[in-house]
N, C-alpha and C positions, 0 to 999 in steps of 0.2 A: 602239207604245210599248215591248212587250218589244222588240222586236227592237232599238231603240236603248238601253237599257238597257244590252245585251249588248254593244253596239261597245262603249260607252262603258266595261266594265268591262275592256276586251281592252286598250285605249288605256292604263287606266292599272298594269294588268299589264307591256306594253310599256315604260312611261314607267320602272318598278321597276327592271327587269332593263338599261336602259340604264343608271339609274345606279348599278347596282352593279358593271356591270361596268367603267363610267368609275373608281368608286373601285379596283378590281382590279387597272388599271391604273396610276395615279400611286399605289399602295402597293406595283409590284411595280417602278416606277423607282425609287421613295424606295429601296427595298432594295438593290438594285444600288450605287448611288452608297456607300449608308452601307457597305457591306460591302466594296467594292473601296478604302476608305480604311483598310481593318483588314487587310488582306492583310499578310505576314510581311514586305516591307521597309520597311514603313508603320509598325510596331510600333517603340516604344521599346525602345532599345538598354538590356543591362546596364550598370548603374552602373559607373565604371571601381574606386571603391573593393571593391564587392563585387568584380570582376574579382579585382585583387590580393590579397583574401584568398584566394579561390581558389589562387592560381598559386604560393601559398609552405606548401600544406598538402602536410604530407610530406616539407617539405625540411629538411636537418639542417644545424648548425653547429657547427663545434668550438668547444670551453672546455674550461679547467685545472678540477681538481676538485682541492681539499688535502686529501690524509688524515694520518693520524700516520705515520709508520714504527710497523714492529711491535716496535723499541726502545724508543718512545712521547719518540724524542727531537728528532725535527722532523716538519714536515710535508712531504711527498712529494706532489710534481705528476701529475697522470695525466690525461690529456687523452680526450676523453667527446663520441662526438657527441651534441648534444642534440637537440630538437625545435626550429625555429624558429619566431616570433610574434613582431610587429608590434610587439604590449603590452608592453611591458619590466617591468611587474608581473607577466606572466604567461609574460614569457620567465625572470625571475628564479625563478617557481614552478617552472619544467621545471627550470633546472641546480637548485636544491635540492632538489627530489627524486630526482635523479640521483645526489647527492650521499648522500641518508637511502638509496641502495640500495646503497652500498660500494662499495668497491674489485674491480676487478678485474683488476690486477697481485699477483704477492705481493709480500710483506713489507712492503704497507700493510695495513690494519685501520681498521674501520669507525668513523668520529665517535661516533656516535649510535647508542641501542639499538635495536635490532629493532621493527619495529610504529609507529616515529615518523611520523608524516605532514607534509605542508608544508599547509596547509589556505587559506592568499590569504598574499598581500604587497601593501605598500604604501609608495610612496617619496614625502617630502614634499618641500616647496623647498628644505628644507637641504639634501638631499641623505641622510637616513636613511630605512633601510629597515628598515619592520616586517614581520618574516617571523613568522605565527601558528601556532604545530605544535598538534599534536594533542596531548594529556593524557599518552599514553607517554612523548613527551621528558623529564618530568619523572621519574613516577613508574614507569619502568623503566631510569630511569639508573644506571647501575653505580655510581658512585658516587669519591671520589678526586679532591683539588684540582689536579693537575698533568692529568687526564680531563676532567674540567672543562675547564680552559685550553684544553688542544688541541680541544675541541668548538665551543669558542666563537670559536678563531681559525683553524679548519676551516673554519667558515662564512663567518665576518667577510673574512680574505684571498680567498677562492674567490670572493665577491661583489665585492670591494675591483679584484680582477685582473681580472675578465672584464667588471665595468660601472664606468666609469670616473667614473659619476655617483652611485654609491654611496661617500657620506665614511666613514658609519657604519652601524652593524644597531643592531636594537633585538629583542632576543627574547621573543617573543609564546607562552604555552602558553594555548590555548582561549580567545582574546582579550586574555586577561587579560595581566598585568609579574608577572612571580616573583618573587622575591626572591633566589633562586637555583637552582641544577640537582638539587644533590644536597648540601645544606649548608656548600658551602666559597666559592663565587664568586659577589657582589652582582651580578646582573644585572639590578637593577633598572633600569641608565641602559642606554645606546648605548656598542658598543665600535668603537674605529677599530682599523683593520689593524693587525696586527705581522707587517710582511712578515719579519722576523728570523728567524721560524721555517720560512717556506720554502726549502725546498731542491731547487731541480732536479735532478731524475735524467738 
């Protein structure tokens, strides 16, 4: 009796270790298959849109930039590589802030005071764009209605020339519509171009 006991215990020790190593097996083919479907040319390729954002970081574009003459009696072209971008909101952010960093020819002079920021743009179906600065535009503006004028058609033609889908600006200090810059010009509305003032050098 022990002695049969004992096979019978060996039998199903036996009986164990076959099927575990049967499972060993078809979990070590499942593996193989699953894993040689994942190998690198198995893998999904980059989006081609992320591609293209990739392939245009770093690359510049020219555009006119209008300042005043240092006569303060037209506006002077000076042509500025800028950053490019896809976003034409955000390509319009780079030339005006290229724009709030001055000239760098002489005998132009800067629009805008020191410290102004371009902070988003926004262009609608009309075709107006709201460009939003920072609180300096206002309140470290020199001051003077003909400063004024060239500030605002600094921007307005510099925007008007390089995007041809911009009709009009709308200027924006910390979200808000001003009333005006420095007490002398209602910028409460949208102004269109006065290419009149520009003069090519």
């Amino acid at each position: 009796m022990t002695e049969r006991i004992r096979v019978k215990g060996e039998s199903g020790v036996l009986v164990w270790v076959v099927l575990v190593a049967a499972l060993a097996v078809v979990l070590a083919v499942a593996g193989y298959f699953f894993f040689r479907e994942q190998t690198p040319d198995k893998l999904p390729q980059v989006a081609p849109a992320f591609q293209g954002q990739t392939s245009f970081q770093g690359a510049k574009a020219s555009f006119k930039l209008y300042f005043p003459s240092d006569d303060g009696t037209v506006l002077l072209a000076e042509t500025r590589d800028v950053r490019e971008s896809p976003d034409k909101s955000v390509q319009i952010r780079e030339v005006v802030s290229e724009l709030l960093r001055g000239p760098m020819k002489e005998g132009l002079v800067s629009s805008f005071p020191a410290g102004s920021r371009v902070k988003n743009v926004f262009i609608d179906s009309s075709g107006t764009a709201y460009v939003n600065f920072s609180r300096e535009l206002q309140s470290d503006f020199p001051g003077g209605a003909w400063t004024e004028t060239l500030a605002i058609y600094s921007l307005t033609n510099t925007l008007a020339i390089n995007f041809p889908e911009v009709k009009q600006v709308q200027i924006l200090v910390e979200g808000g519509v001003p009333e005006t810059l420095a007490g002398h010009i209602d910028i409460s509305r949208p102004f269109t171009p006065r290419l009149a003032l520009n003069k090519e050098q």
